[in-house]
Steps between C-alpha positions, in 0.01 A plus 500: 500500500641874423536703839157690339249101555719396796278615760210350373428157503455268162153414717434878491578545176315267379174665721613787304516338143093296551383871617623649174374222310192478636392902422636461168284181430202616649524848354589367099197281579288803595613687182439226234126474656417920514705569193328218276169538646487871566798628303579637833866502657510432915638829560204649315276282677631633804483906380160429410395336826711773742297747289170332541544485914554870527251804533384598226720172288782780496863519641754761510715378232774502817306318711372238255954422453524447839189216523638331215800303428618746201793738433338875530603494110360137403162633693491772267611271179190224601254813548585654168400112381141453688430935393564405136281168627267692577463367843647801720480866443758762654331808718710776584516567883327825618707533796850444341538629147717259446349170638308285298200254597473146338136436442330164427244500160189322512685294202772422755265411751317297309840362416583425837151328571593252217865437600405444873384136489792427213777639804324336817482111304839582430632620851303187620586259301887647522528580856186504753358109408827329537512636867275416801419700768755461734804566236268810318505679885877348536605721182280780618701504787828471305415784264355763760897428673668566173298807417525606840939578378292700245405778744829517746 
């Protein structure tokens, strides 16, 4: 092992390696369903839904980055995408010339309502079915310590 791997463990790394693999397989999986059936990338999928669980379905373009897992300038590149879709509109912030708002169409609304069932067979079929109870509140627990590091 190089002095960089030699404090952690091949059992470690190997924890490591299944984690990786397992997003990675579960998220392709999620994209070949909402991309052939809804012509609808995950990211997108998750714009659309952020969107639809705010007031008004709108989010300061700022505030929309920070709920999803997007690059401030890949937000803006997949929001160019679903405007020219047709399924969000830009609104220009009264209270900060220059914020803008992200704001959900009833087309991507409507495209959300049809992707839904599409994205929860897949995260169950993927993910949530393969667990019982027990190991589902095992990797809450797991996951709520991780993304506690998040907020030190």
């Amino acid at each position: 092992m190089t002095s960089m791997t030699a404090e952690i463990t091949p059992q470690q790394m190997i924890v490591w390696r299944m984690l990786q693999r397992a997003q990675v397989q579960i998220t392709r999986s999620l994209e070949v369903e909402l991309l052939s059936r809804h012509d609808l990338a995950p990211a997108a999928y998750d714009v659309l839904l952020q969107l639809s669980e705010s007031p008004d379905r709108r989010l300061r373009m700022n505030d929309l980055a920070e709920r999803v897992l997007l690059s401030r300038s890949g937000l803006t590149r997949l929001i160019d995408r679903l405007q020219r879709d047709g399924l969000v509109e830009r609104a220009a912030c009264a209270s900060d010339a220059r914020g803008l708002f992200a704001v959900l169409t009833k087309k991507g609304e409507q495209r959300l309502t049809d992707a839904t069932p599409t994205y929860l067979r897949a995260i169950r079929g993927q993910f949530l079915d393969l667990l019982d109870e027990e190991e589902l509140r095992q990797c809450a627990a797991m996951l709520t310590k991780l993304f506690a590091q998040d907020s030190l």
